[in-house]
Residue frames relative to the residue before (quaternion, step in Angstrom):
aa qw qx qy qz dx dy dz
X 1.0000 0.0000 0.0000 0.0000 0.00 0.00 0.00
X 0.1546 0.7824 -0.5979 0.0806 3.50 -1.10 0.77
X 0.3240 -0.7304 0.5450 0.2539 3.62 -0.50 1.09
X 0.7788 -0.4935 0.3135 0.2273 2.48 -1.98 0.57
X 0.6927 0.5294 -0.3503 0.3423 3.50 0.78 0.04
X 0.5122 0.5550 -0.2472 0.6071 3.46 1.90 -0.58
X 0.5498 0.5838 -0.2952 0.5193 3.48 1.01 -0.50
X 0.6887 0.5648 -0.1393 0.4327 3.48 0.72 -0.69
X 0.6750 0.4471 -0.2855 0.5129 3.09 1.01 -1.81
X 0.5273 0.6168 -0.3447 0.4718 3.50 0.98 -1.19
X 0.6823 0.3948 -0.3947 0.4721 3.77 -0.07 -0.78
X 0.6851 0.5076 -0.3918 0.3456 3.76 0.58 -1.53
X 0.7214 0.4667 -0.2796 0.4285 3.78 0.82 -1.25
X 0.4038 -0.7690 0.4275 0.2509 3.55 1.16 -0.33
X 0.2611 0.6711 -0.5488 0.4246 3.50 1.25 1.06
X 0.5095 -0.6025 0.5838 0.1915 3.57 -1.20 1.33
X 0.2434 -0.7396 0.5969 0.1936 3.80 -0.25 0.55
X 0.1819 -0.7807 0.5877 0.1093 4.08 -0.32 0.89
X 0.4109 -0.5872 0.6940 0.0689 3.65 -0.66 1.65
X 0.8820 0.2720 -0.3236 0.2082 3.52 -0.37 -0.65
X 0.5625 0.5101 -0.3061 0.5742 3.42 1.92 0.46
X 0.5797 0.5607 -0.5037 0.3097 3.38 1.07 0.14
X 0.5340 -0.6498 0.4432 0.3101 3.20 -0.95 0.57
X 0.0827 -0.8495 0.5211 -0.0017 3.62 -0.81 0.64
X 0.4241 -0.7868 0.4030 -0.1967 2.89 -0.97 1.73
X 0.0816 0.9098 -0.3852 -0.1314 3.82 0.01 0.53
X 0.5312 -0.6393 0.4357 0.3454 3.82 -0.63 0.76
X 0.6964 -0.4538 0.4751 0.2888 3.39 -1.54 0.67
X 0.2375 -0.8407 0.3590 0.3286 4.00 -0.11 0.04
X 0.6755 0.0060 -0.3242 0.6622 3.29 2.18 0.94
X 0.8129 -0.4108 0.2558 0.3241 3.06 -1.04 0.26
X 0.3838 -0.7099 0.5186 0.2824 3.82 -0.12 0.15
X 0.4857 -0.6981 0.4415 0.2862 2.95 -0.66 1.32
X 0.6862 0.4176 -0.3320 0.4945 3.94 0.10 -0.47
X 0.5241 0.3920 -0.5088 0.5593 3.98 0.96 0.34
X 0.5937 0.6773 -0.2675 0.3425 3.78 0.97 -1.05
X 0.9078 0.2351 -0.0022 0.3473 3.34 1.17 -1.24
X 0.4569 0.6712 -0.3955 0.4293 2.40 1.81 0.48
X 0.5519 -0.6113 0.3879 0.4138 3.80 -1.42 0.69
X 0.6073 -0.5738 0.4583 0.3030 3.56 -1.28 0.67
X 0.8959 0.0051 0.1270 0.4256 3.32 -0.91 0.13
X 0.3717 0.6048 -0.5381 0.4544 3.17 1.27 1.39
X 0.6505 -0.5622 0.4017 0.3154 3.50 -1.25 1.81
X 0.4275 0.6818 -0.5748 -0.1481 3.99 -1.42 -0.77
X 0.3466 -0.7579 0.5076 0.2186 3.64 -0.74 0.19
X 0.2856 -0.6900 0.6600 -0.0824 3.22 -0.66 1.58
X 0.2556 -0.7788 0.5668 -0.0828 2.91 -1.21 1.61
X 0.1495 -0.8862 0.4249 0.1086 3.80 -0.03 0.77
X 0.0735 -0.9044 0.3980 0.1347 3.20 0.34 0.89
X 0.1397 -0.8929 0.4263 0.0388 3.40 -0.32 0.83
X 0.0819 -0.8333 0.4885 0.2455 3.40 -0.98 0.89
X 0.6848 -0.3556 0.2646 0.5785 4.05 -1.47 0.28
X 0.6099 0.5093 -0.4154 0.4428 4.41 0.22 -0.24
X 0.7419 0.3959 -0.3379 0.4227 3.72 0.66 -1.01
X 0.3056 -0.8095 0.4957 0.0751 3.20 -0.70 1.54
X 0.7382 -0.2407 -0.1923 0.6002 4.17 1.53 0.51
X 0.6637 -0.4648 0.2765 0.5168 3.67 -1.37 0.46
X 0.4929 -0.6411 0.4622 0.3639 4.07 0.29 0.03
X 0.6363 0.5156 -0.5102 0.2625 3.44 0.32 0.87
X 0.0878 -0.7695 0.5449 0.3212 3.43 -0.91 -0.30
X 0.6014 -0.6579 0.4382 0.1159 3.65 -1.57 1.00
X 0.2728 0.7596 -0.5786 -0.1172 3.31 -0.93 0.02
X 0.6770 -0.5917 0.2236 0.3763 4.01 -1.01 0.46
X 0.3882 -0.6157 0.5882 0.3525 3.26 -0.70 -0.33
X 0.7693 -0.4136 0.3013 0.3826 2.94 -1.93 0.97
X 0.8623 0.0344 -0.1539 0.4812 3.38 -1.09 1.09
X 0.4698 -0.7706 0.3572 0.2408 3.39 1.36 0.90
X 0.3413 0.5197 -0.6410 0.4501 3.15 1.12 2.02
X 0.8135 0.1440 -0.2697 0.4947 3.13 -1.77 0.66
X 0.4198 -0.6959 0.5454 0.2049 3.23 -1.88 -0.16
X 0.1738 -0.8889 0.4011 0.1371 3.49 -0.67 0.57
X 0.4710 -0.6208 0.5343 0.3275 4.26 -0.53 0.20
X 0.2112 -0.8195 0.5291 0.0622 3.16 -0.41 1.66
X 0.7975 -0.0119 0.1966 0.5702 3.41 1.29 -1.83
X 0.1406 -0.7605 0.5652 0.2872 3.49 -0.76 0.62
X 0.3683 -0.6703 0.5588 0.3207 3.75 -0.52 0.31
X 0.1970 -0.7743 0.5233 0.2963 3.68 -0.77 0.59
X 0.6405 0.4056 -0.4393 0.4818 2.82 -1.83 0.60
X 0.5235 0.6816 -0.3473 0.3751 3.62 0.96 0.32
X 0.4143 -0.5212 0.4906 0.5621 3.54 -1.12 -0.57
X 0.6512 0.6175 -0.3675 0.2441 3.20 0.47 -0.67
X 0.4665 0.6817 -0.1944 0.5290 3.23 1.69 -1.04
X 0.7542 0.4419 -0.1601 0.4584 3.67 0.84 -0.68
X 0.6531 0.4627 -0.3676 0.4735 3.23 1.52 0.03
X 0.7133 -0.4004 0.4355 0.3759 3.56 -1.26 -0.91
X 0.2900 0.7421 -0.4850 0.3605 3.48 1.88 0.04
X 0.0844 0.6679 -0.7394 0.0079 3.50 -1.39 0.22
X 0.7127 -0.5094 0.3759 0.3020 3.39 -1.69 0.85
X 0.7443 0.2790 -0.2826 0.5369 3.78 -0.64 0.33
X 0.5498 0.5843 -0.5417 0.2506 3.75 0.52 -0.53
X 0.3602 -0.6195 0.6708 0.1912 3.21 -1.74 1.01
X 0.5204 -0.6055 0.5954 0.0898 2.73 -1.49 2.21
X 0.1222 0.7283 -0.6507 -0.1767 4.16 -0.35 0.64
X 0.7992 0.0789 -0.1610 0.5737 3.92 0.10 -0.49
X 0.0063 0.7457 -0.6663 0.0012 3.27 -1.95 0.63
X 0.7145 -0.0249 -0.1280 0.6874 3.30 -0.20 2.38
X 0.5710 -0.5903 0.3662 0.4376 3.71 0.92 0.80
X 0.5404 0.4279 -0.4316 0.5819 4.03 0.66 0.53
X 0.5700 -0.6195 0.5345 0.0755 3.02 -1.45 2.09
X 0.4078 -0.7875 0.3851 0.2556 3.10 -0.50 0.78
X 0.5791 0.6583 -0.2666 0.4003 3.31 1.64 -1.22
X 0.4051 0.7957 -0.3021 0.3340 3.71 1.13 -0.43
X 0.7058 0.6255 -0.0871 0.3210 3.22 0.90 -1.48
């Protein structure tokens, strides 16, 4: 997966993007029931606990619309991140008690 802006930069720098190294990834075939039931757009703070071996929290990021705020693209499993309450799409609002939207 790459959004549309990495996609781009890639085009600007002229780097051939190789399909047959991307990694590929397949979707649940319904939703999980504990993504289902949970309340929308309800705040919580996830805590990543890291030990001295884990080399990053296991997610990757991507902006938000007009490249405000930040958003949870993927957890990687087997991660820390994977171990929290993170879920894909969540909006990232503070990180280390600093708003993210600031920046």
């Amino acid at each position: 997966v790459i959004d549309d802006i990495s996609y781009d930069e890639l085009g600007d720098l002229i780097r051939p993007f190789n399909f047959e190294k991307a990694e590929k990834f397949s979707t649940p075939a319904k939703m999980p029931s504990d993504y289902k039931n949970f309340p929308k757009n309800t705040p919580r703070t996830c805590v990543i606990p890291m030990s001295n071996k884990d080399k990053s929290f296991g997610f990757a990021m991507f902006g938000g619309e007009n490249q405000i705020g930040a958003h949870i693209q993927y957890i990687f499993p087997d991660s820390p991140a994977s171990q929290t309450q993170l879920r894909a799409n969540d909006r990232i609002l503070e990180i280390d008690d600093k708003f993210v939207d600031e920046d």
